[in-house]
TORKOL-4160 file (C-alpha; in steps of 0.2 Angstrom, whole numbers, padded with zeros to 4 digits, m for minus):
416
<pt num="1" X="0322" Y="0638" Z="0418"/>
<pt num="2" X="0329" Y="0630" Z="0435"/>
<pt num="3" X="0328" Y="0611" Z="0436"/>
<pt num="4" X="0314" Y="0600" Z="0445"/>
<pt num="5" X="0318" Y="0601" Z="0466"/>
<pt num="6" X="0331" Y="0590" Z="0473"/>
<pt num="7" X="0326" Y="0577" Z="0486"/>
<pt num="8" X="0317" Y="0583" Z="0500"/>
<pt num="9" X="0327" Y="0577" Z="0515"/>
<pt num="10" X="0344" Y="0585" Z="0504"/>
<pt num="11" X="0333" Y="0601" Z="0501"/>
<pt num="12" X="0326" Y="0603" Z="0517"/>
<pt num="13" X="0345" Y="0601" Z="0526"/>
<pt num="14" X="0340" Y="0585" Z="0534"/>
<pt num="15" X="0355" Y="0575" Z="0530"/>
<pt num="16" X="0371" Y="0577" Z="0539"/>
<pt num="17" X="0386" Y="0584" Z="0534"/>
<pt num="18" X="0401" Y="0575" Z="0534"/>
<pt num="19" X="0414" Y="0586" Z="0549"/>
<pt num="20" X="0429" Y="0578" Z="0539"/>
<pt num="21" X="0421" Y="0583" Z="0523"/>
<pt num="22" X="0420" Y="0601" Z="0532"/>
<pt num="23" X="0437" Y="0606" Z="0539"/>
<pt num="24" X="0444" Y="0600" Z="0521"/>
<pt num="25" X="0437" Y="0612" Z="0514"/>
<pt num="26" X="0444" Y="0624" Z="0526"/>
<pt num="27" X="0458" Y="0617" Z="0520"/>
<pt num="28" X="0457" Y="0620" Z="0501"/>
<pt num="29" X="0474" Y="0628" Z="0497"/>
<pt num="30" X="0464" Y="0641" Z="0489"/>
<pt num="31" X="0457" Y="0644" Z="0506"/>
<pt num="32" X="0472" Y="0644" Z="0514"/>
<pt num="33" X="0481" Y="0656" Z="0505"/>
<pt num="34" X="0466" Y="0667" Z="0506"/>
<pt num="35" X="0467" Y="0666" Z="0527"/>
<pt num="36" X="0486" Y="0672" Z="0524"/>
<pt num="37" X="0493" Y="0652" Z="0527"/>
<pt num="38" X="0506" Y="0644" Z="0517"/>
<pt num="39" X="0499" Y="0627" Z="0510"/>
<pt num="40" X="0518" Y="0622" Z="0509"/>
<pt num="41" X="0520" Y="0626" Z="0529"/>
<pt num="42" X="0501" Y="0618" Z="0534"/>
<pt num="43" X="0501" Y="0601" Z="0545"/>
<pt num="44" X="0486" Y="0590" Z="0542"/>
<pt num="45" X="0480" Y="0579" Z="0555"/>
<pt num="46" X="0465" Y="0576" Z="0548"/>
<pt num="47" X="0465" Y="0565" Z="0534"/>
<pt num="48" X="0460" Y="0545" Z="0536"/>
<pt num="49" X="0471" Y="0537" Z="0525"/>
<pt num="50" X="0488" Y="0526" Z="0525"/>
<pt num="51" X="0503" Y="0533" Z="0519"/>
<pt num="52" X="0512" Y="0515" Z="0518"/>
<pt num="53" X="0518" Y="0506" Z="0500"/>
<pt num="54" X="0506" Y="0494" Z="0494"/>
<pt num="55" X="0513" Y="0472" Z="0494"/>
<pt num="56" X="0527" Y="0474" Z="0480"/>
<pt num="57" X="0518" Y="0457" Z="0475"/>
<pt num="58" X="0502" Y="0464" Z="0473"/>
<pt num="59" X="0508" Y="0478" Z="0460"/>
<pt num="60" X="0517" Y="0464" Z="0451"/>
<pt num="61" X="0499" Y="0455" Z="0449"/>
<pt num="62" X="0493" Y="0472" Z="0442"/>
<pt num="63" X="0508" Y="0472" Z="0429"/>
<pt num="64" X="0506" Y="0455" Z="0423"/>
<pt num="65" X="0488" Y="0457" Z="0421"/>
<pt num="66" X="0490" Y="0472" Z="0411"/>
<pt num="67" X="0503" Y="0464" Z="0400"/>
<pt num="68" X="0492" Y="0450" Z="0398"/>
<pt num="69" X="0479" Y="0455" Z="0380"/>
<pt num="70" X="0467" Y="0440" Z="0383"/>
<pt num="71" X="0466" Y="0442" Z="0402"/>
<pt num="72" X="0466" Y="0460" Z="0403"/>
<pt num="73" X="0449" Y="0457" Z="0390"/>
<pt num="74" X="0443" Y="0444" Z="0399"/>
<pt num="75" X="0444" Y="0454" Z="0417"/>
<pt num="76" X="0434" Y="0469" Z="0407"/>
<pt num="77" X="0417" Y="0457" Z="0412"/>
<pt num="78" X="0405" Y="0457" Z="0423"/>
<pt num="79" X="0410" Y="0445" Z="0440"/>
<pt num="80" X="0395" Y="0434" Z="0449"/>
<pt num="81" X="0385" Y="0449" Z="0461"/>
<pt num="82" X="0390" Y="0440" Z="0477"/>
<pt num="83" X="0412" Y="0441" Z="0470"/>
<pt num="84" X="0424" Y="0428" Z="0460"/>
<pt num="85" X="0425" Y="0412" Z="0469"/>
<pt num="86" X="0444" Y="0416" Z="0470"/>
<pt num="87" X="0442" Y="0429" Z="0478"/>
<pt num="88" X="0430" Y="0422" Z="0491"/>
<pt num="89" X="0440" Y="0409" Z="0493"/>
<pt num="90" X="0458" Y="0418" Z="0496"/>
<pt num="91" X="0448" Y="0431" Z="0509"/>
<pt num="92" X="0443" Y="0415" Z="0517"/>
<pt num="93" X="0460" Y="0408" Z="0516"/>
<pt num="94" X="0467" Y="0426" Z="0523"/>
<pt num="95" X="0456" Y="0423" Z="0537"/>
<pt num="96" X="0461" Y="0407" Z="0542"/>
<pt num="97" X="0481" Y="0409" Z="0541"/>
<pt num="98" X="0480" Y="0426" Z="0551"/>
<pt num="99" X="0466" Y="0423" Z="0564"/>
<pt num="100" X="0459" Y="0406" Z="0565"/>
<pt num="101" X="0442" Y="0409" Z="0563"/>
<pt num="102" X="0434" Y="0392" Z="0562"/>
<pt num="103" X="0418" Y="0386" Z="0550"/>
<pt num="104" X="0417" Y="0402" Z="0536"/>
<pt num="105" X="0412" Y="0392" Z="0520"/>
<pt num="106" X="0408" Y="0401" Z="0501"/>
<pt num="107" X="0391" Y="0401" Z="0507"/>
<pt num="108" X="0397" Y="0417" Z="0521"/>
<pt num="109" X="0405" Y="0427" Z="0509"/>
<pt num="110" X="0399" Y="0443" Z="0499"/>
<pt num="111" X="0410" Y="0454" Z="0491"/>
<pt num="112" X="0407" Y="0474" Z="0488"/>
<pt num="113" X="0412" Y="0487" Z="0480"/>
<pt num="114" X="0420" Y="0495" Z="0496"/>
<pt num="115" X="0415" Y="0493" Z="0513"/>
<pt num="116" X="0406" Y="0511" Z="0512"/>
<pt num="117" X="0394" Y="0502" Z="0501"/>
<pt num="118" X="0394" Y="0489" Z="0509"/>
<pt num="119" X="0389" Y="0497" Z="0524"/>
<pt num="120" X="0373" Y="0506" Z="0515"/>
<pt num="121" X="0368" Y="0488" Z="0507"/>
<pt num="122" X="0366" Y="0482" Z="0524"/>
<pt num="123" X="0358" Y="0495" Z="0530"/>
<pt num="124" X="0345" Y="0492" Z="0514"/>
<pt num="125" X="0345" Y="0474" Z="0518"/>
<pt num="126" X="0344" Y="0474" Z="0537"/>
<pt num="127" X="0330" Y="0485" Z="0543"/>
<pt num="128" X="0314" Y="0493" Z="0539"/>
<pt num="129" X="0309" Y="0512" Z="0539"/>
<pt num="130" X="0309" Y="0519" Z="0556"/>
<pt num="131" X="0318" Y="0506" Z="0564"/>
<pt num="132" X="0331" Y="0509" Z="0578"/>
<pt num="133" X="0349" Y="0509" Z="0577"/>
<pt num="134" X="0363" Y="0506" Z="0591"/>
<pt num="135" X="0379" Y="0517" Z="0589"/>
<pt num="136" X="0394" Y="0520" Z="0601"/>
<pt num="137" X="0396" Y="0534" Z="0607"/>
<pt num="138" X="0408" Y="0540" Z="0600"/>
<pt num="139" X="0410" Y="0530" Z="0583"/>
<pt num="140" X="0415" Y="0534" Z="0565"/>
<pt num="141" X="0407" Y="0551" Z="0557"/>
<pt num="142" X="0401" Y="0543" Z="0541"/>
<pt num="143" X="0387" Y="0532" Z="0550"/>
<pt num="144" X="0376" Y="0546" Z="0554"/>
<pt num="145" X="0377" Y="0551" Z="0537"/>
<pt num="146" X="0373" Y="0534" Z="0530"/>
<pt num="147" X="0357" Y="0530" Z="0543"/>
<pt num="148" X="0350" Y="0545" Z="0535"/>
<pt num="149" X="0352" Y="0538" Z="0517"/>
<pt num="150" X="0344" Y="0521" Z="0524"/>
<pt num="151" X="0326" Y="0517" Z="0524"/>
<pt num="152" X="0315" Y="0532" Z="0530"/>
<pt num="153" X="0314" Y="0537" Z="0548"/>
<pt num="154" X="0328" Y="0527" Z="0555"/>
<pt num="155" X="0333" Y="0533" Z="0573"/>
<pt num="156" X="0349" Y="0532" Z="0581"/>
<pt num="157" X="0353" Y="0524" Z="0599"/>
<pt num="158" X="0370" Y="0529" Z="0606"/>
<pt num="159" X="0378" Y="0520" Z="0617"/>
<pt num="160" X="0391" Y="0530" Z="0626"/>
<pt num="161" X="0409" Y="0521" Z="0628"/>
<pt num="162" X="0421" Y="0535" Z="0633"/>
<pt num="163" X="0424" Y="0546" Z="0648"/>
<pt num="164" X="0419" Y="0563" Z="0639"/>
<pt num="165" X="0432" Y="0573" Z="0652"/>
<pt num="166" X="0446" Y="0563" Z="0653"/>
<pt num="167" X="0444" Y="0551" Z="0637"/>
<pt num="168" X="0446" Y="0535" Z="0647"/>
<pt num="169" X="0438" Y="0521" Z="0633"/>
<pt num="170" X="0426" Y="0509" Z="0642"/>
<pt num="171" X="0431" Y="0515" Z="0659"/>
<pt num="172" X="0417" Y="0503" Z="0667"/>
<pt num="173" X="0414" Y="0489" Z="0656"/>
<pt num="174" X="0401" Y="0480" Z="0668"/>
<pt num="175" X="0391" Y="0496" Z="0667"/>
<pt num="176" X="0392" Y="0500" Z="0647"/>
<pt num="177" X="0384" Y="0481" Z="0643"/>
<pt num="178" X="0371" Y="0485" Z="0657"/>
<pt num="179" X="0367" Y="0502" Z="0648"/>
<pt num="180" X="0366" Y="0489" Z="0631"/>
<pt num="181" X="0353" Y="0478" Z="0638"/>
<pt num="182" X="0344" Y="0491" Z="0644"/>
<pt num="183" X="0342" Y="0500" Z="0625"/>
<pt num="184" X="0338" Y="0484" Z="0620"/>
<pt num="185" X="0322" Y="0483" Z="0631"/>
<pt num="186" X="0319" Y="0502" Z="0630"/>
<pt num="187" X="0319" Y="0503" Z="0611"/>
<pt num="188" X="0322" Y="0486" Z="0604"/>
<pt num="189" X="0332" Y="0492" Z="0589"/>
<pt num="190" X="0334" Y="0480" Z="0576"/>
<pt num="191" X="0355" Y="0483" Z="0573"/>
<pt num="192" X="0371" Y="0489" Z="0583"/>
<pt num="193" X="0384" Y="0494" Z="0573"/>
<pt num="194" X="0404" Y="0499" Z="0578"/>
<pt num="195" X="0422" Y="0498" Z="0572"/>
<pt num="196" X="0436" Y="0489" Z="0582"/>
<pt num="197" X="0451" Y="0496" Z="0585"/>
<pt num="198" X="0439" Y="0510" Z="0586"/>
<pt num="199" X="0437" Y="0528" Z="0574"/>
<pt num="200" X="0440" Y="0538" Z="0580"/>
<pt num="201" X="0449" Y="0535" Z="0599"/>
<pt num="202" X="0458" Y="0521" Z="0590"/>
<pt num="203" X="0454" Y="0510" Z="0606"/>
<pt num="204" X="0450" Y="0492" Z="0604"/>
<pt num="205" X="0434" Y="0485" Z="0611"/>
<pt num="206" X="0437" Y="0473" Z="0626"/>
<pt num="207" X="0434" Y="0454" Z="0621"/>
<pt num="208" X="0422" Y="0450" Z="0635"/>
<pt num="209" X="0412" Y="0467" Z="0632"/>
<pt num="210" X="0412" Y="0460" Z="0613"/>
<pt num="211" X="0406" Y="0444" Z="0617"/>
<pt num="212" X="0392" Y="0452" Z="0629"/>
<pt num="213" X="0386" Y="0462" Z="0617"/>
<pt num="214" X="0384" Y="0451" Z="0603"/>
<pt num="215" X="0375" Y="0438" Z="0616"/>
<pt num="216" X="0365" Y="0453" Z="0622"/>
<pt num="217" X="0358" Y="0458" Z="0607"/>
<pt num="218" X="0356" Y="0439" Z="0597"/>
<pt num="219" X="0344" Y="0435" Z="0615"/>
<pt num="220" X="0335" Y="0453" Z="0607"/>
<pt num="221" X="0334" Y="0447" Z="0587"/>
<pt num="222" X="0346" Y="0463" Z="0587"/>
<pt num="223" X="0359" Y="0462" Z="0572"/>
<pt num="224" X="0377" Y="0465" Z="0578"/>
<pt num="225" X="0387" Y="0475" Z="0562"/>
<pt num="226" X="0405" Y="0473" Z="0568"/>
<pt num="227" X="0418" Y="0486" Z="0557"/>
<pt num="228" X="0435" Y="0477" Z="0555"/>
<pt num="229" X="0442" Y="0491" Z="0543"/>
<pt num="230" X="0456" Y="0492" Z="0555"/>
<pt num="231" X="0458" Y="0472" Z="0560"/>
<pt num="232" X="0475" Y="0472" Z="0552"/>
<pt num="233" X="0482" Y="0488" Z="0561"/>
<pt num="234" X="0481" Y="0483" Z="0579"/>
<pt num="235" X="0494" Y="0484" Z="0590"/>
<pt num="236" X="0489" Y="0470" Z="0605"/>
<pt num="237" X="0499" Y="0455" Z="0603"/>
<pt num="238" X="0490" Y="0441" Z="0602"/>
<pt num="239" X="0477" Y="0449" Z="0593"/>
<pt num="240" X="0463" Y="0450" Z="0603"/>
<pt num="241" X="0450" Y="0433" Z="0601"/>
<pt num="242" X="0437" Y="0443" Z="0591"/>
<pt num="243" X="0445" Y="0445" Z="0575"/>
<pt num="244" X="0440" Y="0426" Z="0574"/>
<pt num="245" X="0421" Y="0430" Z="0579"/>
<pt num="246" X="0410" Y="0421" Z="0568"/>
<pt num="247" X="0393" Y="0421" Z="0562"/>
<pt num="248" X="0393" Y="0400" Z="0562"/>
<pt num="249" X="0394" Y="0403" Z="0581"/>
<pt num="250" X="0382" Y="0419" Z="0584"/>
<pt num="251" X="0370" Y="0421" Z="0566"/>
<pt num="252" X="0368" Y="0437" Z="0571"/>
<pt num="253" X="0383" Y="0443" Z="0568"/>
<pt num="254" X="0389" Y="0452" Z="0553"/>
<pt num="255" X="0409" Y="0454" Z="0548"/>
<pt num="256" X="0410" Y="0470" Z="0536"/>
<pt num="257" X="0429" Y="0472" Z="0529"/>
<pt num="258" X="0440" Y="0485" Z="0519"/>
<pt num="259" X="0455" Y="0482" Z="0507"/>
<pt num="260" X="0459" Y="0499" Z="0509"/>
<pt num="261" X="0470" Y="0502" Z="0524"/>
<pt num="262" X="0479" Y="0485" Z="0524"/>
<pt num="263" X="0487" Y="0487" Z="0507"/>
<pt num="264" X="0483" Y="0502" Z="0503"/>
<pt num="265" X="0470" Y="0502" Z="0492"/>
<pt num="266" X="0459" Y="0517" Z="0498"/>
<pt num="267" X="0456" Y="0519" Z="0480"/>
<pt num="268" X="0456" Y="0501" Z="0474"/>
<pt num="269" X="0439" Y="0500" Z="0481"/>
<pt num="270" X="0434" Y="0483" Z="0487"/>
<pt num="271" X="0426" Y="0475" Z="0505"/>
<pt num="272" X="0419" Y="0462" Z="0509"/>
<pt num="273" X="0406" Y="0453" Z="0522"/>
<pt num="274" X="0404" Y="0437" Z="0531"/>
<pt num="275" X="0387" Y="0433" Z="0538"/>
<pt num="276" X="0374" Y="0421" Z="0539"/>
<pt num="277" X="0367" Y="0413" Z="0523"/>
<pt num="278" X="0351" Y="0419" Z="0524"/>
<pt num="279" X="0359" Y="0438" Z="0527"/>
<pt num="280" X="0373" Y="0434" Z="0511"/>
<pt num="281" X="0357" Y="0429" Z="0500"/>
<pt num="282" X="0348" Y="0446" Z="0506"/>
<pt num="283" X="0362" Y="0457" Z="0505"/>
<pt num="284" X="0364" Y="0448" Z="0485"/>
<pt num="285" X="0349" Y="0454" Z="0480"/>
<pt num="286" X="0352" Y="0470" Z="0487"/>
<pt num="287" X="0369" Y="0471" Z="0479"/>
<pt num="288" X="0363" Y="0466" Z="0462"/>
<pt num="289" X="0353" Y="0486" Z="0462"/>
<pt num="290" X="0367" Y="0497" Z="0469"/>
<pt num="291" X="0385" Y="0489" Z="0464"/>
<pt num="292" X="0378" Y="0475" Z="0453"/>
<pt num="293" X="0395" Y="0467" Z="0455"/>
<pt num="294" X="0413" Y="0472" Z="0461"/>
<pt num="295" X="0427" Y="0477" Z="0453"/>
<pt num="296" X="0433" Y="0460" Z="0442"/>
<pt num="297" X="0450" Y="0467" Z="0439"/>
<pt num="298" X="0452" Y="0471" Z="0457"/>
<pt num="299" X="0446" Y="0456" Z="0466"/>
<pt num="300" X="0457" Y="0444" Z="0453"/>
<pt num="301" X="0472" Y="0455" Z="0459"/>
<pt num="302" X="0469" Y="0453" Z="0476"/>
<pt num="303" X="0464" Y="0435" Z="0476"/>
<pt num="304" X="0481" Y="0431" Z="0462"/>
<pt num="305" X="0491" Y="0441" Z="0477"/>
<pt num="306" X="0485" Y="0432" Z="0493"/>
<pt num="307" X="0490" Y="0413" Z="0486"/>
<pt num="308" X="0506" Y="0417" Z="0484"/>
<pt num="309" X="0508" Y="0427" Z="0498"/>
<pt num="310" X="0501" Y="0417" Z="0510"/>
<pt num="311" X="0510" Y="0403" Z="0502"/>
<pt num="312" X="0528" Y="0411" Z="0504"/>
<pt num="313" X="0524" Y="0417" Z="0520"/>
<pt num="314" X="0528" Y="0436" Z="0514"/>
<pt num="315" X="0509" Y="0443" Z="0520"/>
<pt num="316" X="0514" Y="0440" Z="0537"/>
<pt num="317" X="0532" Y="0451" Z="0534"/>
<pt num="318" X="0523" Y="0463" Z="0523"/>
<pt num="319" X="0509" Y="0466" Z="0539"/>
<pt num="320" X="0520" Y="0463" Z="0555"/>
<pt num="321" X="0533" Y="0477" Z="0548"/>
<pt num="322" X="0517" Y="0488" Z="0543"/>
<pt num="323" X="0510" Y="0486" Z="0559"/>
<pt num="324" X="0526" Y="0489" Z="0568"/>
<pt num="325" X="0527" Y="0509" Z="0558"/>
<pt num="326" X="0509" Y="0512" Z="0566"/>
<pt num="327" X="0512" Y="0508" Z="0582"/>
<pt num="328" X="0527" Y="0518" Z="0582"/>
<pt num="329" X="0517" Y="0534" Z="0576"/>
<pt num="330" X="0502" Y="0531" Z="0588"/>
<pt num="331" X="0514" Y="0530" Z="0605"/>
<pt num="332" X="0522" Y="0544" Z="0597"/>
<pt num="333" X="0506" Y="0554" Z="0594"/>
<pt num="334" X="0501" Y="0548" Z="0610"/>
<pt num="335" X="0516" Y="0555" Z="0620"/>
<pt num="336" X="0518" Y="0572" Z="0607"/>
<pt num="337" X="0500" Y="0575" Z="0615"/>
<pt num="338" X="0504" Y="0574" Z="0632"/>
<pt num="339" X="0517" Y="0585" Z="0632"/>
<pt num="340" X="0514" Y="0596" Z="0622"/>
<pt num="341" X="0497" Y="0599" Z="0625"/>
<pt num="342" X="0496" Y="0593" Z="0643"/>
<pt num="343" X="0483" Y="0585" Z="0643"/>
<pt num="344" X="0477" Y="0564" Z="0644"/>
<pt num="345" X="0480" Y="0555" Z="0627"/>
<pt num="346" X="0480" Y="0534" Z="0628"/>
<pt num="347" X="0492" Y="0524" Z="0615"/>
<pt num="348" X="0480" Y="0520" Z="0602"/>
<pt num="349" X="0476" Y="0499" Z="0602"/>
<pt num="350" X="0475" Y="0500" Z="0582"/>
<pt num="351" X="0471" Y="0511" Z="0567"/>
<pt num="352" X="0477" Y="0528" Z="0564"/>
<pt num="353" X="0469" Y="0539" Z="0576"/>
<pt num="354" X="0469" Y="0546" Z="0591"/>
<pt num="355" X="0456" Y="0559" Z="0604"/>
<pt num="356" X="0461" Y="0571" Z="0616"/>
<pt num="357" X="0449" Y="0582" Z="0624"/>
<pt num="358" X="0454" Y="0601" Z="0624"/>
<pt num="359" X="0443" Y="0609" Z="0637"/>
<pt num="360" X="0431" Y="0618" Z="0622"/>
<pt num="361" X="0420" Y="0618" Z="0608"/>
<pt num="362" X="0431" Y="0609" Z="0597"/>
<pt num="363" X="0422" Y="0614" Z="0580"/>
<pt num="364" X="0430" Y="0632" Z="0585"/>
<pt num="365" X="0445" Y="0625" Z="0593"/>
<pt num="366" X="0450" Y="0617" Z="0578"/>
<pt num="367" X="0445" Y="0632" Z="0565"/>
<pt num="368" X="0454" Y="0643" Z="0579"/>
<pt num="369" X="0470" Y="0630" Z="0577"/>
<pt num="370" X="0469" Y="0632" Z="0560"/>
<pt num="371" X="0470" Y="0651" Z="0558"/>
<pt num="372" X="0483" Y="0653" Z="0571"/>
<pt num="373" X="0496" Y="0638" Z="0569"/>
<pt num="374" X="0491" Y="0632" Z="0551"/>
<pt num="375" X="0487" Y="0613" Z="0558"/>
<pt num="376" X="0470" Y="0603" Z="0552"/>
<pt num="377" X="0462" Y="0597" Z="0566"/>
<pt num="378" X="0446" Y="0586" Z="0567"/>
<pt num="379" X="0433" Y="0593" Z="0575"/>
<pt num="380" X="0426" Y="0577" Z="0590"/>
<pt num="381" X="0406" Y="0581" Z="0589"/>
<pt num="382" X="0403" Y="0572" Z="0574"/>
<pt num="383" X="0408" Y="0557" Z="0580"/>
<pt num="384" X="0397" Y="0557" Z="0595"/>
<pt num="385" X="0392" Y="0572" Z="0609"/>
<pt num="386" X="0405" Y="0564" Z="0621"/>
<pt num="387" X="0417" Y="0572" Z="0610"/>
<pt num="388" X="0410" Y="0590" Z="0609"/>
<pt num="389" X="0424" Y="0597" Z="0618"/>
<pt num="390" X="0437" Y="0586" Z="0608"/>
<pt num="391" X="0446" Y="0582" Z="0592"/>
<pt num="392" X="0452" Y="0567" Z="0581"/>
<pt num="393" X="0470" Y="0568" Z="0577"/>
<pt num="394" X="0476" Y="0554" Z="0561"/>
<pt num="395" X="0492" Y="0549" Z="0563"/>
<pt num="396" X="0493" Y="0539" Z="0546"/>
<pt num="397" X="0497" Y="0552" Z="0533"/>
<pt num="398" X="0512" Y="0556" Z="0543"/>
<pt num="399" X="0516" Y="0538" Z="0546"/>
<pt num="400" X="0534" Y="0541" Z="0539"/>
<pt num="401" X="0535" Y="0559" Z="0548"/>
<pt num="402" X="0538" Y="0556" Z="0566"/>
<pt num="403" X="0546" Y="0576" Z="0565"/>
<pt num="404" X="0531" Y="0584" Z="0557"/>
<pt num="405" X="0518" Y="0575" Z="0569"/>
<pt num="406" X="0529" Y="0581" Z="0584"/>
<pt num="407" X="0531" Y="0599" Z="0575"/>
<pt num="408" X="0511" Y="0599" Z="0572"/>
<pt num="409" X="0507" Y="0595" Z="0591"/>
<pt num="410" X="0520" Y="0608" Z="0597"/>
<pt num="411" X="0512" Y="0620" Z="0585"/>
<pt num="412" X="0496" Y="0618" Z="0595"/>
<pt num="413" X="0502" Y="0618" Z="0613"/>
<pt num="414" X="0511" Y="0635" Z="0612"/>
<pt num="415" X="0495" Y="0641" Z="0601"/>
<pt num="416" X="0486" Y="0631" Z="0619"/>
C-alpha cells in the first residue's frame, strides 16, 4: 500500500530545482564512469566551497573543549533561541575591529543555525502570502528555491544587473536604481534581496548604488535583505563602506551572515543577522519553530576563538593572507578565461566565482563540456535569464591549484 501523497507544490513539480544540485549529479563518479570519464582525470568548477585551513586557534578551542568533561556536558544544552550572549557579543566585537560599523547593540543580534536557515526564517518572518520579492538579476541559485518554500504565492521581481552579452556588472548604475524605483511603484514588493561581492559574477555592488537602494526601498516600507556570506573575501582595499551598513541608520535593513566561507566551516553551520529590534524579536519567534536554537557547541567555539583573536591581532593575519590566496585564483581564473576561451571575464571583486558568457545555451554547453573534456561547469540560467547563454565557474576548491584551474579552462577552449 503506497504512502499518503507528498505536498502538492513538490508533487505537482512546482518547486525548483536546484542547477548546482543538477550537474552534481552529473557528476556522481558512478556517472562518470558510466559516460566513459575517469573520476581521477575530471576538473570541477562547480562546487561553492573553500578549500582553505580553518584559524589553528579555533581547532584548538575545539580540542580544549572536548578535553574538558564538565564543559563538553555543560555545551550538550540548549542555548537562549536568539544565540549565547558571547557569541553575540564577539560577532559584535568582530564587526567593530574589521569594519567600523557603528551603534549594533545585543538588542541587533540573532543567531541561526546557518545563514540558509536563516534566510527561510526571514522569508517566514518578513512577508505575507503573495507578496512580492525583488531579486538581481542575476543572484544566487538557492533564492528561487527558497521563495518557493516561503508563505504561499510569493512572486519574484528581478532586477537585471548585468550586461547579458558582454557580462559587464552594473554597466549603468544611474539607470539600474531608476529601474528599482520603478518596481517599487509598479509592484510594491515588500523585500529586495542580494549578496555582495555578488554569486555568482563575484562582482561587488557599487557603494552609492547600495546606499540608493536601500534609501529607495525604506521611502517604499520595502525590506532590504543584504547577503554578506562573502564580506570577508573581497578583494577592494579599503573595503568598500557598506560592510558598515547599519540597520541603526536605515531600520529597513537586514545584515544576514555565514561562518562558513570565512573559516571554513561549511559544515560547522552557524549565521547570523543584524536588524532592527522589532525584526530580531519577530525573526525569535520564528526561530524558536524551525532551529529552536543554534548549535551551543559551535557558537561557544566561535565566540572562545574571536577574543583571543582579536586580542592578539592574529584574525586580521589569518583573513589578510586568506584573502590574498583568492584574489590570486580569481585574476588568475579571470585571465585563464580570456585566453583560453577568448572571451570577456572581469577580476572578481570578492568570493569564489566568476561568469563568462559562451555564446549558447549554457545548460547544454556545460553538459556538452562535460562529455567531451571531463570538466563541471555551472550552467548560468538558474541564476537569472541574463545568464542563459552563460556559466558560473568556482574558483575555491581549486584555491591551492593554480595548474589545475588553468588546465580545466584550457580543456574547454580547445573543446571551444
Amino acid at each position: 500500500m503506497p504512502p499518503p501523497s507528498i505536498a502538492r507544490r513538490l508533487r505537482e513539480g512546482d518547486l525548483e530545482r536546484s542547477p548546482i544540485r543538477e550537474i552534481m549529479k552529473l557528476a556522481d563518479p558512478a556517472n562518470l564512469v558510466r559516460m566513459g570519464l575517469d573520476p581521477a582525470e575530471v576538473i570541477s568548477f562547480a562546487g561553492g566551497w573553500v578549500a582553505h585551513e580553518a584559524p589553528e586557534g579555533l581547532r584548538r578551542v575545539y580540542a580544549e573543549l572536548a578535553e574538558d568533561r564538565e564543559l563538553f556536558h555543560d555545551l550538550g544544552a540548549y542555548s537562549p533561541t536568539r544565540g549565547l550572549p558571547r557569541a553575540r557579543a564577539a560577532l559584535l566585537a568582530l564587526d567593530r575591529a574589521l569594519y567600523g560599523t557603528e551603534g549594533l547593540a545585543d538588542e541587533h543580534v540573532l543567531v541561526g543555525a546557518s545563514s540558509t536557515q536563516l534566510t527561510h526564517s526571514l522569508l517566514t518572518t518578513l512577508l505575507d502570502p503573495g507578496d512580492r520579492v525583488v531579486l538581481f538579476d542575476p543572484s544566487y541559485a538557492n533564492y528561487g528555491p527558497q521563495l518557493a518554500l516561503g508563505p504561499e504565492g510569493l512572486e519574484a521581481v528581478r532586477l537585471p544587473v548585468l550586461d547579458a552579452r558582454t557580462c559587464a556588472w552594473m554597466p549603468d548604475p544611474v539607470e539600474i536604481t531608476s529601474a528599482f524605483r520603478a518596481i517599487l511603484q509598479a509592484h510594491a514588493p515588500r523585500l529586495l534581496l542580494f549578496s555582495s561581492p555578488n554569486n555568482p559574477t563575484g562582482r561587488l555592488v557599487p557603494d552609492d548604488v547600495f546606499v540608493a537602494l536601500v534609501e529607495a526601498a525604506a521611502a517604499a516600507d520595502c525590506f532590504v535583505v543584504a547577503d554578506l556570506a562573502y564580506r570577508t573575501q573581497c578583494f577592494v582595499d579599503p573595503p568598500p563602506t557598506q560592510f558598515a551598513a547599519s540597520p541603526v541608520t536605515w531600520p529597513n535593513l537586514i545584515r544576514l551572515h555565514s561562518n562558513s566561507k570565512w573559516c571554513r566551516g561549511l559544515g560547522r553551520r552557524l549565521g547570523w543577522v543584524e536588524a532592527a529590534p522589532e525584526v530580531i524579536r519577530a525573526l525569535e519567534i520564528v526561530q524558536q519553530s524551525t532551529a529552536l536554537c543554534p548549535d551551543t557547541v559551535h557558537q561557544y567555539a566561535l565566540a572562545v576563538y574571536l577574543e583571543r583573536a582579536l586580542a592578539d591581532g592574529s584574525l586580521r593575519t589569518y583573513l589578510d593572507e586568506t584573502n590574498e590566496t583568492y584574489r590570486r585564483a580569481g585574476a588568475h581564473t579571470a585571465r585563464c578565461v580570456r585566453e583560453h576561451l577568448g572571451r570577456s571575464c572581469a577580476d572578481p571583486d570578492g568570493g569564489l566565482y566568476a561568469v563568462v558568457d559562451v555564446g549558447r545555451d549554457g545548460d547544454a554547453f556545460a553538459r556538452e563540456v562535460l562529455s567531451e573534456t571531463g570538466v563541471i561547469l555551472v550552467p548560468g540560467a538558474g541564476f537569472g535569464p541574463s545568464l542563459r547563454s552563460a556559466v558560473r565557474i568556482s574558483y575555491g576548491p581549486l584555491v591551492h591549484d593554480l595548474d589545475r584551474i588553468e588546465e580545466g579552462l584550457r580543456r574547454v577552449g580547445r573543446m571551444m
